[in-house]
C-alpha positions as CSV (number, residue, x, y, z in Angstrom):
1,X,-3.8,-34.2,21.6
2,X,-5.6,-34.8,18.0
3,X,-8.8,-34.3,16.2
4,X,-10.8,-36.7,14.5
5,X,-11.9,-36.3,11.5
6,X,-13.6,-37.7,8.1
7,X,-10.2,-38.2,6.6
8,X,-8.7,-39.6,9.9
9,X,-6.9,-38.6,13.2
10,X,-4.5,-35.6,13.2
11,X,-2.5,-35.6,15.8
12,X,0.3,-32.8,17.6
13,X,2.8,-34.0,19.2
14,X,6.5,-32.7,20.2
15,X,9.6,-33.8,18.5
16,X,11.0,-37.0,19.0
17,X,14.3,-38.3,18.5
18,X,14.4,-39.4,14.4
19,X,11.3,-37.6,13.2
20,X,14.3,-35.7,11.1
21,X,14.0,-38.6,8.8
22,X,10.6,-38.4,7.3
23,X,10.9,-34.4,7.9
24,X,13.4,-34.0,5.1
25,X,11.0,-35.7,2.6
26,X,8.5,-33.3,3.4
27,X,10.4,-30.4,3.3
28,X,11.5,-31.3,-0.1
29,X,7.3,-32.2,-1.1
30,X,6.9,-28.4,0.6
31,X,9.2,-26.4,-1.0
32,X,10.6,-28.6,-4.3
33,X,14.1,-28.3,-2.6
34,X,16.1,-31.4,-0.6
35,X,17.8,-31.0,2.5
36,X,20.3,-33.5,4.3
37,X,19.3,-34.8,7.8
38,X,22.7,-33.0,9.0
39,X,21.6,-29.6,7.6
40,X,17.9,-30.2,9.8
41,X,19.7,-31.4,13.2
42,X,22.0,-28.5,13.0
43,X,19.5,-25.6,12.1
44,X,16.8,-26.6,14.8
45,X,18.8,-29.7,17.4
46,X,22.7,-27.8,17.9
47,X,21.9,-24.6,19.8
48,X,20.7,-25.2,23.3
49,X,17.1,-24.1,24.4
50,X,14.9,-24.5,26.9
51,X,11.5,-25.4,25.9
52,X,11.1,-27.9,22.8
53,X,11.3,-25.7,19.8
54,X,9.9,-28.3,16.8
55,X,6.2,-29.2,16.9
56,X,4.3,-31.5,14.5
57,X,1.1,-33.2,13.1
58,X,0.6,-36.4,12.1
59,X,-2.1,-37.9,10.4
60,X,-2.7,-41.6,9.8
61,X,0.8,-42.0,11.3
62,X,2.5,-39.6,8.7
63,X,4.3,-36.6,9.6
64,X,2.2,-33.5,7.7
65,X,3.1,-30.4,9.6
66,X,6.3,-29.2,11.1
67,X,6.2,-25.7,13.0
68,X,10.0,-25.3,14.4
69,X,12.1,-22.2,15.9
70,X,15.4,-21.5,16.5
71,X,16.0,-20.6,20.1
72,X,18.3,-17.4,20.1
73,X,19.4,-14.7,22.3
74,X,18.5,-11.2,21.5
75,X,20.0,-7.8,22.7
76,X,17.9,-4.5,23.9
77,X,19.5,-1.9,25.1
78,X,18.3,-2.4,28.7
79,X,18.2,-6.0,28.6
80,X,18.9,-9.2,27.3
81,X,16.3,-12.0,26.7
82,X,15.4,-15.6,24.9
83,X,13.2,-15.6,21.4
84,X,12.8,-17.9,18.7
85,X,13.4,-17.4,15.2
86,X,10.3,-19.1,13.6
87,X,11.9,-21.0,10.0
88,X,10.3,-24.0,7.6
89,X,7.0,-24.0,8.7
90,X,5.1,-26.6,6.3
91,X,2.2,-28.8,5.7
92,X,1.9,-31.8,3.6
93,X,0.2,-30.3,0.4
94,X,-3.1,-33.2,1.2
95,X,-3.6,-31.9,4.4
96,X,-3.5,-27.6,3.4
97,X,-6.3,-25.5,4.7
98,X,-7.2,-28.2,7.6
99,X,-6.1,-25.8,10.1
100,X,-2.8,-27.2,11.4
101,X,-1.1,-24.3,11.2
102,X,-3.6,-22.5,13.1
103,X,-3.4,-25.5,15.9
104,X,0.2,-26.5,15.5
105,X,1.1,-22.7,15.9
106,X,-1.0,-21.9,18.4
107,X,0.3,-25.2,20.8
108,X,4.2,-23.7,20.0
109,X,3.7,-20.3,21.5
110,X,1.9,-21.8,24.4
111,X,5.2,-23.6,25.0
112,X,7.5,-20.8,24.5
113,X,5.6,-18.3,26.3
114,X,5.2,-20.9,29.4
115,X,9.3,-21.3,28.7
116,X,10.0,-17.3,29.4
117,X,10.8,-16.6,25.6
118,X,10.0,-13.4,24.8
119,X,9.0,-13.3,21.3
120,X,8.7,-15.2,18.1
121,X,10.2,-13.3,15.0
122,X,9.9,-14.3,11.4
123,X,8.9,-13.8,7.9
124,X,5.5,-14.9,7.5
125,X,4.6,-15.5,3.3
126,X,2.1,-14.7,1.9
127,X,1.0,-18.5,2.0
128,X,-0.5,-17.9,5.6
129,X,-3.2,-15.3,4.8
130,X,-5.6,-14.3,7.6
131,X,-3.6,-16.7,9.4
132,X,-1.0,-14.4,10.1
133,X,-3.6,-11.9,11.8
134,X,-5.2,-15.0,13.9
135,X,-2.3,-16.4,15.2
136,X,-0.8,-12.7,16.6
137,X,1.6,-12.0,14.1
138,X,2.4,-8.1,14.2
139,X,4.5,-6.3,11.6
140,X,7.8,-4.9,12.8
141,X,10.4,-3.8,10.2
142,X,11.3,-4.2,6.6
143,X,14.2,-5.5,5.0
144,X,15.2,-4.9,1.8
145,X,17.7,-6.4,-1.0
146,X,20.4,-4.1,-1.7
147,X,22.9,-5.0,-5.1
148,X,25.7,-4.1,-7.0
149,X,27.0,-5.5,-10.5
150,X,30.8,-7.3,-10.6
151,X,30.5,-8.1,-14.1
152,X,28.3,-5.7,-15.3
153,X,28.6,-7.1,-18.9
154,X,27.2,-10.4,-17.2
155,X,24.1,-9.1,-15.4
156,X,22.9,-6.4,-18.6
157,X,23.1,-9.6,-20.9
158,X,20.7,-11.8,-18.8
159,X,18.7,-9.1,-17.7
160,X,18.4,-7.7,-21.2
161,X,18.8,-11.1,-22.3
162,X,20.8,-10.5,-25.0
163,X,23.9,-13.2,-24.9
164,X,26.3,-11.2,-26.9
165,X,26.6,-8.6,-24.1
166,X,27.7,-10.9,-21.8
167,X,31.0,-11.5,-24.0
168,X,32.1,-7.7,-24.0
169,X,35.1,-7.2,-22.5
170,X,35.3,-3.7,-23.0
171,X,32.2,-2.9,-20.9
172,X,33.5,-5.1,-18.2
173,X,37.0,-3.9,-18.3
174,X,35.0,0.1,-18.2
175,X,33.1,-1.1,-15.1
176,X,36.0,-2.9,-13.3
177,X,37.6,1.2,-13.9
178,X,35.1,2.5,-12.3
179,X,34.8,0.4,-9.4
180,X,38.6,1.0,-8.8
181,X,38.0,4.9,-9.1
182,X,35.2,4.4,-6.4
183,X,37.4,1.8,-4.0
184,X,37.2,3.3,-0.3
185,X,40.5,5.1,0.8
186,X,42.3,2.3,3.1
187,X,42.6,2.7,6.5
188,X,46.2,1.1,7.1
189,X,45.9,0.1,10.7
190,X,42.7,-2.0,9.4
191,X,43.8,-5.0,8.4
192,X,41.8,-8.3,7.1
193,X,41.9,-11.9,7.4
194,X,39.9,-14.7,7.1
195,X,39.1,-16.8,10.2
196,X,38.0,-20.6,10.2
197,X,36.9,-20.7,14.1
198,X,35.1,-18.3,15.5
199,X,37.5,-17.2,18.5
200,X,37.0,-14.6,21.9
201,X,37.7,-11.6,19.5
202,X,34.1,-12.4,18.4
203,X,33.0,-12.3,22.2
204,X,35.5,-9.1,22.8
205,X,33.8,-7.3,19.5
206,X,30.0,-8.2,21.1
207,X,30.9,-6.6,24.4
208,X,31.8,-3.0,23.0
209,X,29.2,-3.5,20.3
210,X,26.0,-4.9,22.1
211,X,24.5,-1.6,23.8
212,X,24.4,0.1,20.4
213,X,22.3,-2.1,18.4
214,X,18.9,-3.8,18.7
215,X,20.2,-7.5,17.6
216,X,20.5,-11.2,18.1
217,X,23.8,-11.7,20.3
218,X,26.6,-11.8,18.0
219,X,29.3,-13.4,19.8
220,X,31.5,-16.1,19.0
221,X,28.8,-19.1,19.4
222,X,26.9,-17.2,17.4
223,X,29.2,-17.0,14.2
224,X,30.1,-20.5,14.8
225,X,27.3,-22.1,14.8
226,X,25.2,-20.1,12.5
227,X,28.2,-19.7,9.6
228,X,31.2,-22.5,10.3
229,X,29.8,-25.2,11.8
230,X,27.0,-24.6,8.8
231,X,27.0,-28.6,7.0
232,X,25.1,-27.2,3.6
233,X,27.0,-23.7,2.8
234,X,30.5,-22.7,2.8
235,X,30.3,-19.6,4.6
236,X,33.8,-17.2,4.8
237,X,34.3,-14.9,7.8
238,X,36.2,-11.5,6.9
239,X,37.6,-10.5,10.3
240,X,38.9,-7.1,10.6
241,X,41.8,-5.9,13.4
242,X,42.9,-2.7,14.7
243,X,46.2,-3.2,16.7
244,X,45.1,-6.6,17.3
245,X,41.4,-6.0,18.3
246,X,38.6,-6.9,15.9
247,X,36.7,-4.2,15.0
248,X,34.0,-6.1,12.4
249,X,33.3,-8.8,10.4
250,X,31.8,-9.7,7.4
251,X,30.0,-13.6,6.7
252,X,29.3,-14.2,2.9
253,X,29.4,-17.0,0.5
254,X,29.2,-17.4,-3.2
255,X,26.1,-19.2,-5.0
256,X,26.6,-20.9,-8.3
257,X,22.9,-21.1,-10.4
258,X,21.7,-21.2,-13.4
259,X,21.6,-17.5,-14.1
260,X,25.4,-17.3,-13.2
261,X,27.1,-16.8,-10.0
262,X,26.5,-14.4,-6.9
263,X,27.8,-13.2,-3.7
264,X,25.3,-13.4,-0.8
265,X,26.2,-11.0,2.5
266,X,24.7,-12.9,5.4
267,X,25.9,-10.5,7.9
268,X,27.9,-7.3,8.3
269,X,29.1,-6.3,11.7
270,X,30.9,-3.6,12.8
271,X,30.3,-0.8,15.3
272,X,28.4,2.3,13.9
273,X,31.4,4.8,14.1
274,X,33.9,2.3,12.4
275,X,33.3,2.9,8.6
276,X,36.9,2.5,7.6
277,X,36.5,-1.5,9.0
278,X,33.5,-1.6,7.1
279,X,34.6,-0.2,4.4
280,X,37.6,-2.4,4.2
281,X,35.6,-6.0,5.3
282,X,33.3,-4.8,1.7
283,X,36.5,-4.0,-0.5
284,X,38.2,-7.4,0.9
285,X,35.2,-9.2,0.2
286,X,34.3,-7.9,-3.1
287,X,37.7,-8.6,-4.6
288,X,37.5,-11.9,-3.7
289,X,34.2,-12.3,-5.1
290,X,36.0,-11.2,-8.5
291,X,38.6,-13.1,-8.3
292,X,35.9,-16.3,-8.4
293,X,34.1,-15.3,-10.8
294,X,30.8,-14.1,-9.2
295,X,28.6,-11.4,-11.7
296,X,27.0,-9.6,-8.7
297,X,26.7,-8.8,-4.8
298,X,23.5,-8.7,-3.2
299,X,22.3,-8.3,0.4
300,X,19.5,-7.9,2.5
301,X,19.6,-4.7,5.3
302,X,16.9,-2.5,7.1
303,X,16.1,0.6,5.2
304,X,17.2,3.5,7.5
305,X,19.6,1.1,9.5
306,X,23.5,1.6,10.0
307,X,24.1,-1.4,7.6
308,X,21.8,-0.1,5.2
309,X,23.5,3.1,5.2
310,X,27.0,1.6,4.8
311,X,26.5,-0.9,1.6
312,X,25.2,2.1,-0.2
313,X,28.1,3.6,0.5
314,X,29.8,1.4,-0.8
315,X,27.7,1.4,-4.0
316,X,25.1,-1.1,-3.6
317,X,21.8,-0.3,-4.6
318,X,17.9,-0.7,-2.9
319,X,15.9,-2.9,-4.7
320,X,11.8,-3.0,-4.0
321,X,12.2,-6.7,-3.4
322,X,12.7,-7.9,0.2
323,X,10.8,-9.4,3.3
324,X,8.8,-7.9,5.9
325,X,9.8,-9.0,9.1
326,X,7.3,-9.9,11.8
327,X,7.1,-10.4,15.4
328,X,4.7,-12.5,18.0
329,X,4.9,-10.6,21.5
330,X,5.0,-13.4,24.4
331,X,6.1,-10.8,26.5
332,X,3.9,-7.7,27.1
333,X,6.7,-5.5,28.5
334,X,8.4,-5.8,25.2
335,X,9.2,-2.3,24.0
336,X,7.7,-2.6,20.3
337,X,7.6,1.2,19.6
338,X,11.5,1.0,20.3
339,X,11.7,-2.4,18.4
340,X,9.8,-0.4,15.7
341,X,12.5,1.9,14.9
342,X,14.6,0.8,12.0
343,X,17.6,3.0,12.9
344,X,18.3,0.7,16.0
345,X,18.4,-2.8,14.3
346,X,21.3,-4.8,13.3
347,X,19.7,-7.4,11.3
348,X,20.8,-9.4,8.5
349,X,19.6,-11.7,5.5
350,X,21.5,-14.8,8.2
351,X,19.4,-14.0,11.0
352,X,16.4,-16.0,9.0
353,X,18.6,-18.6,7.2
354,X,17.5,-16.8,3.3
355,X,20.9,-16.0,2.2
């Protein structure tokens, strides 16, 4: 199906096998960023789905439009059902404001609604304009960078951009006292260990979890695919035990830039009532961010949510600075007032592939 055109044909088409090739060029014309071939074929060809979730443009024979989705399973408290996680939506910067999102869009959710998915969920940019609006895009909840300072001395200097700050020990060695005054008391039946496969304590810990959250389904397919099997990031899982039955778990990783070094939480899971796990999976974490070197923590969380709630516990604090997460209903028995309700969500900066 195309149009025709004074510059030429466009036209949309699925997938096919190899179009991975020419779609890492453009996603590096897109967003001045490369990716590998692996890292495409494993975000959006390794989970199983049931309708094609990557739809294109061409034009003159060259790929210039990519609209793809992650297939995913999400919990409810009544119910489980299929969505799709909408990520690296682009168009070659020639053919912009030619309408392809509109099209290309449009002829995706016509596939996943026809499928049975129930939603598309995402974070639109600012990029799409009136777009969003036309193409049913609805908003549904914030989320919002929390942070914390490891080497305060680190972040003043670059934020205050003085580099003779970043030098002082004594400030550091002040803040390093401080953040052992304010360590959590340790639970000692809690203990810690990192995991390298994503095992059935993940599917165990899902089970007793799932009715309390609104969520994608966390279980062990989940972690593995989305943090281990992961070609571009090394990922560490924090798993945390109670008399040999995991109680929470904690996926971060540590980015090296030019401004320094960071820890990035992609996801912190626990159930609501176990603070001393999540307590512990942060402490664990954080000193092992130390130990490397990192100058800060940062995550993303909903405001009002149990996750939210817990890293400022811990001492990290809300920034203005976030996304706002949006949803396309397929499904008009979807409860959105519920879906709504920040306090309900366990969401996390890895549920969109930004941390």
């Amino acid at each position: 199906m195309g149009l025709t055109g004074a510059e030429g044909s466009i036209e949309f088409r699925a997938y096919r096998a190899g179009d991975e090739h020419e779609l890492v060029g453009l996603f590096e014309r897109v967003f001045g960023r490369p990716i590998s071939r692996e890292h495409w074929r494993w975000k959006f060809k390794s989970l199983p789905g049931q309708v094609e979730n990557v739809w294109l443009a061409t034009a003159q024979g060259q790929l210039a439009f990519q609209y793809a989705c992650v297939p995913v399973a999400f919990q409810l408290p009544d119910r489980e059902l299929r969505a799709m996680v909408s990520m690296d939506t682009m168009t070659a910067p020639e053919h912009q404001r030619k309408g392809l999102l509109t099209q290309g869009a449009a002829r995706a959710y016509a596939a996943y609604r026809q499928s049975g998915a129930a939603f598309v969920i995402g974070l639109p940019n600012e990029a799409w304009g009136s777009r969003t609006t036309a193409l049913g895009w609805e908003p549904l909840i914030p989320l919002r960078w929390l942070s914390l300072p490891i080497r305060l001395e680190a972040v003043l200097g670059r934020k205050l951009r003085l580099g003779w700050l970043q030098s002082q020990s004594r400030l550091g060695r002040a803040w390093a006292g401080w953040r052992q005054l304010r360590r959590p008391i340790p639970d000692p039946s809690v203990s810690i260990r990192t995991v390298n496969h994503a095992g059935s304590q993940f599917d165990q810990l899902w089970r007793e979890i799932s009715a309390s959250y609104v969520s994608i389904v966390r279980d062990r397919a989940w972690v593995q695919w989305r943090y281990l099997d992961c070609p571009t990031f090394d990922y560490r899982i924090l798993l945390a035990e109670r008399a040999g039955r995991a109680v929470g778990y904690l996926a971060y990783r540590l980015e090296q830039g030019r401004a320094g070094s960071r820890g990035l939480i992609a996801e912190l899971t626990t159930p609501p009532t176990e603070q001393a796990a999540a307590a512990a999976l942060l402490q664990a974490m954080y000193d092992r961010l130390r130990a490397a070197g990192a100058d800060s923590l940062h995550a993303l969380a909903v405001p009002g949510s149990p996750a939210a709630a817990t890293y400022r516990r811990f001492g990290l604090v809300p920034r203005r600075r976030g996304f706002d997460v949006m949803i396309v209903p397929l499904d008009p028995t979807l409860p959105l007032p519920l879906m709504r309700s920040g306090h309900r969500w366990l969401m996390a900066g890895g549920d969109f592939d930004v941390v």
